[in-house]
C-alpha positions as CSV (number, residue, x, y, z in Angstrom):
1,X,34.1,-23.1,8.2
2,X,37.2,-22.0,6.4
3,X,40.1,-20.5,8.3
4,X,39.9,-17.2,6.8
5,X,37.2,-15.0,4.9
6,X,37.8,-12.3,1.8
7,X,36.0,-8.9,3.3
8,X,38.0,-7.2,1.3
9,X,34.8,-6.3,-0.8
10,X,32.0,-6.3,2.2
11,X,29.6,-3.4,2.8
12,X,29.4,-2.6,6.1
13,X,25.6,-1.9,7.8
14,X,24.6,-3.6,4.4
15,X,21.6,-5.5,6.2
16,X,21.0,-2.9,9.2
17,X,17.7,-1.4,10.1
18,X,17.1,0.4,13.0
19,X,15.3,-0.5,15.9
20,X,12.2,1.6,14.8
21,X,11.8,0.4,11.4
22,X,11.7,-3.3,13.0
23,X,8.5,-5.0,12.5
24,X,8.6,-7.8,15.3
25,X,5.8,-10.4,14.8
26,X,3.6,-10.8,17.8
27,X,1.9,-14.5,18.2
28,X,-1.8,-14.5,20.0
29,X,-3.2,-17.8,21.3
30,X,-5.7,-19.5,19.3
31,X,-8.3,-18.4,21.7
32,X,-7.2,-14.7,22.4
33,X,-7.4,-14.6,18.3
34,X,-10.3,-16.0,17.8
35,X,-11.9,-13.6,20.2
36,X,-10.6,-10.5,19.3
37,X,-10.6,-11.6,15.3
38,X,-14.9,-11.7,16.3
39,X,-14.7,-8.2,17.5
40,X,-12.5,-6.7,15.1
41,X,-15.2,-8.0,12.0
42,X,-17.6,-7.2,13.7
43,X,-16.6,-3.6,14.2
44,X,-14.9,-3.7,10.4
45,X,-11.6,-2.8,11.5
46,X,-8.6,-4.9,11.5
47,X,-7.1,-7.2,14.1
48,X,-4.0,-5.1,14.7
49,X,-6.5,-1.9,15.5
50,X,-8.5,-3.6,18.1
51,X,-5.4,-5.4,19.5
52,X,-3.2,-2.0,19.6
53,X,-6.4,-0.1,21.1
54,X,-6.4,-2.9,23.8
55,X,-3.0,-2.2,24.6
56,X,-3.0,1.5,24.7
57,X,-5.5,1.3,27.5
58,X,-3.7,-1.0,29.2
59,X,-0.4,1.9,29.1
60,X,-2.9,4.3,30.8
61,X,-4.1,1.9,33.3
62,X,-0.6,0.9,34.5
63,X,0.9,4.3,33.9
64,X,-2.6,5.5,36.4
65,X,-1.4,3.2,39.1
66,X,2.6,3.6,38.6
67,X,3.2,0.4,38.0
């Protein structure tokens, strides 16, 4: 690393993004994806509906039972 760095000419919040706007990847195990992949074709929706439907019900479930 050098001693010192020219900012003179940075932009700040150049490579910002919100929170919100974050897409942050989500990795299934093999076997969870396989599974769910099945249902999702067979329904003809995609893997991110089924999985996001999935989870949504699971909200309401804890939310039911306060945890």
């Amino acid at each position: 690393m050098k001693k010192e760095y020219d900012f003179s000419k940075a932009e700040q919040g150049k490579f910002y993004r919100p929170l919100k706007e974050l897409e942050i990847p989500i990795y299934l195990n093999k076997e969870v994806k396989e599974f769910f992949s099945k249902k999702a074709i067979a329904r003809n929706v995609k893997l991110d509906k089924v999985i996001n439907t999935i989870l949504r019900k699971e909200m309401e479930i804890l939310k039911e039972i306060g945890a």
